[in-house]
Structures are given as structure tokens and as C-alpha cells.
N, C-alpha and C positions, 0 to 999 in steps of 0.2 A: 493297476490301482495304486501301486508302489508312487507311480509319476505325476503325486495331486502336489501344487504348491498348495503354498498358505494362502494365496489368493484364490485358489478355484477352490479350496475347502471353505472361507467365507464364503465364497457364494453362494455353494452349495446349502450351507447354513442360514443364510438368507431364504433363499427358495422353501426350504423346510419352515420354519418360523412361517412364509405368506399362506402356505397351503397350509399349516396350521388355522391359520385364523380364520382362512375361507370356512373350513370342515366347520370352524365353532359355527360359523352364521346356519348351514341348513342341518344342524344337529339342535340350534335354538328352535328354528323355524319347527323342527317333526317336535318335539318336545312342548313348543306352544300351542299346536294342530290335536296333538294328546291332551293335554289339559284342559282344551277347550271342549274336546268331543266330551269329557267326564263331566265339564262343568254341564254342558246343554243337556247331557243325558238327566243327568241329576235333576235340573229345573224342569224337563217334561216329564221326569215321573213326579217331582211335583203337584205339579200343573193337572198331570191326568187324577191324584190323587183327590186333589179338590175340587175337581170338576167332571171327571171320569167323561173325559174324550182324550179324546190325543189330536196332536195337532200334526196329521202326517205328512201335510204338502209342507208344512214346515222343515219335519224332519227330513224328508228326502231331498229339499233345498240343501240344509245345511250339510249335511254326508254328502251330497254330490261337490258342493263348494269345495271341505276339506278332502276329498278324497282327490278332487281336481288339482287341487294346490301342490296334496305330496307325490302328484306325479308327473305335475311338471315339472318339480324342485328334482325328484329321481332321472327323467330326462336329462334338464339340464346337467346334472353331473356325469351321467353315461357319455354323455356328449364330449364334456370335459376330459374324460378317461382315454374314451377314444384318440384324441385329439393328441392327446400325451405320450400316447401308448404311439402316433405315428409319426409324430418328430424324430422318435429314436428311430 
């Protein structure tokens, strides 16, 4: 560890800062998929409030959509990990 120059330690510090910024995008992405589920919940109780139905093929669209999203977003990164984990 002793035998890092000052060049493999930039780069090393490169690498850290990309994989920063990657983490931000699907830490947006679960974070958006959350305030979206609050927002739709909130408009169909609403909705069922004024009109006392529910609209369930609705609901199970849209849960199946956002639950489909964060678990491709979760693949992809397992994928990612894996990947990292076998270069070394």
C-alpha cells in the first residue's frame, strides 16, 4: 500500500468521485419512485374520497410499473458489483 505514486493515487481519486456520481443517479431515481408512490397514494385516497371507488386496475398498473423500475435499477447494480468484485 506503502508503493501508491501520486499518479495512481489521482486516479484512484478519479474513480471514487465517478462512482460517486453514478450512486447520486439511482439514489435520485429510488427517492423519485418514493415520492411519486406518496404523491398517487394521496390523489387516490382522494379520489376514493369523492367518489368512494377506487380505481384498482389503476393501482396495481402503477405499483407494478414503480416496483418494476426499482428492481431493475437493483439488478443493474448487483450486476455492476459483481463485475467489480471480478476484475480484482
Amino acid at each position: 500500500m506503502d508503493n501508491l505514486t501520486e499518479k495512481d493515487l489521482e486516479e484512484l481519486i478519479k474513480i471514487k468521485k465517478r462512482q460517486k456520481k453514478k450512486n447520486r443517479f439511482s439514489k435520485f431515481i429510488v427517492t423519485l419512485v418514493i415520492l411519486l408512490n406518496v404523491t398517487f397514494t394521496a390523489a387516490v385516497l382522494y379520489v376514493f374520497l369523492n367518489i368512494g371507488n377506487e380505481p384498482t386496475t389503476l393501482i396495481t398498473a402503477w405499483f407494478a410499473f414503480t416496483t418494476g423500475e426499482l428492481w431493475m435499477l437493483s439488478s443493474i447494480k448487483k450486476k455492476k458489483i459483481k463485475e467489480d468484485n471480478n476484475e480484482y
